[in-house]
Steps between C-alpha positions, in 0.01 A plus 500: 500500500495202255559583118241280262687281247385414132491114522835327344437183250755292379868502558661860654866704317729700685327800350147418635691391847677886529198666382314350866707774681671508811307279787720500802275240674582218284736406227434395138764286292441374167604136497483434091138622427361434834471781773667382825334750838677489825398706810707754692791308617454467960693704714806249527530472134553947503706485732730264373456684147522842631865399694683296207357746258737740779781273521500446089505842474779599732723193348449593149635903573783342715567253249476826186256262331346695198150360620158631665289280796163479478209368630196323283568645184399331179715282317419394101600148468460324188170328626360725730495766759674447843531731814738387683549602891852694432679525152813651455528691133735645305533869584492589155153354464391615820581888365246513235216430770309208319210320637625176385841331502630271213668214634836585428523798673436325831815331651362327804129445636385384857187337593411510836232150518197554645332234746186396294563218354421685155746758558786218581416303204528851301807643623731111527340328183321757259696796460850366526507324139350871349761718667751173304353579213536834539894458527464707845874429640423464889166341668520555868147352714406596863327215700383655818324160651597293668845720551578750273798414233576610208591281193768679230463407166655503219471460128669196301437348197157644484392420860556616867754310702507544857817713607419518895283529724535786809285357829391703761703560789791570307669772283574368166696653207344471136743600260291537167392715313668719805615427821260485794481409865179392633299288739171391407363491883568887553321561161163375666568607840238754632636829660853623409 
């Protein structure tokens, strides 16, 4: 069933972006004024989501961290509208059920890159200086191709600085914002 739009002219707000409802087959991020879509992530990209989403969640309660993990919720940034692939939020925040997230309730965010080149360009150059911005503590990004790794960021002086990077094949410990073992190749991995 397909829902009939009024046309949109002229530059979008957060307000008009929430009031499109829910569409779980693509994504829609505010980028300024400008309306950013995105498809449903592949089956890969879940996957990996659905088990660090797990293995965020599991380090956070051993760790007593007063946090929630969740998947593409949306986060107010200063200039714009971003759904990242996991974001981990105060617990506080997380209580009163909102639809959105400001910034500073959201201690770490991962984006898992997608393979078109639009989606690599968005999730290693675009986004990055926003969640900055933002003052969003921890920036951690997923590259599933050629191998997957994962890059651990952090913020300094206004910017993300590269803290590590965890390659597939082997378990690696991330210490921040809690500590986590992981290895990027079993994230992708199909079966159990």
């Amino acid at each position: 069933m397909s829902v009939a739009h009024d046309p949109h002219y002229g530059p979008w707000t957060i307000e008009e972006v929430l009031a499109l409802g829910e569409d779980r087959g693509q994504r829609r991020e505010l980028v300024g004024e400008a309306l950013l879509l995105s498809p449903a992530p592949g089956t890969k990209h879940q996957r990996a989501s659905s088990r660090l989403r797990h293995l965020l969640d599991a380090a956070a309660e051993a760790a007593g961290a007063p946090v929630e993990v969740l998947t593409a919720v949306n986060v107010v940034l200063p200039d714009g509208l971003f759904i990242p692939d996991i974001a981990v939020v105060d617990a506080a925040a997380a209580a009163e059920d909102p639809v959105t997230f400001d910034a500073e309730a959201v201690l770490l965010v991962v984006e898992i890159v997608s393979p078109s080149s639009s989606g690599r360009r968005t999730d290693r150059l675009l986004k990055p200086p926003y969640y900055a911005e933002a003052g969003i503590e921890h920036l951690w990004r997923l590259e599933l191709e050629p191998r997957p790794a994962l890059i651990v960021s952090e913020l300094e002086n206004g910017r993300y600085a590269e803290r590590g990077v965890a390659e597939a094949g082997r378990k690696t410990l991330v210490e921040k914002p809690f500590p986590v073992e992981l290895d990027p190749g079993a994230l992708v991995r199909q079966g159990r």
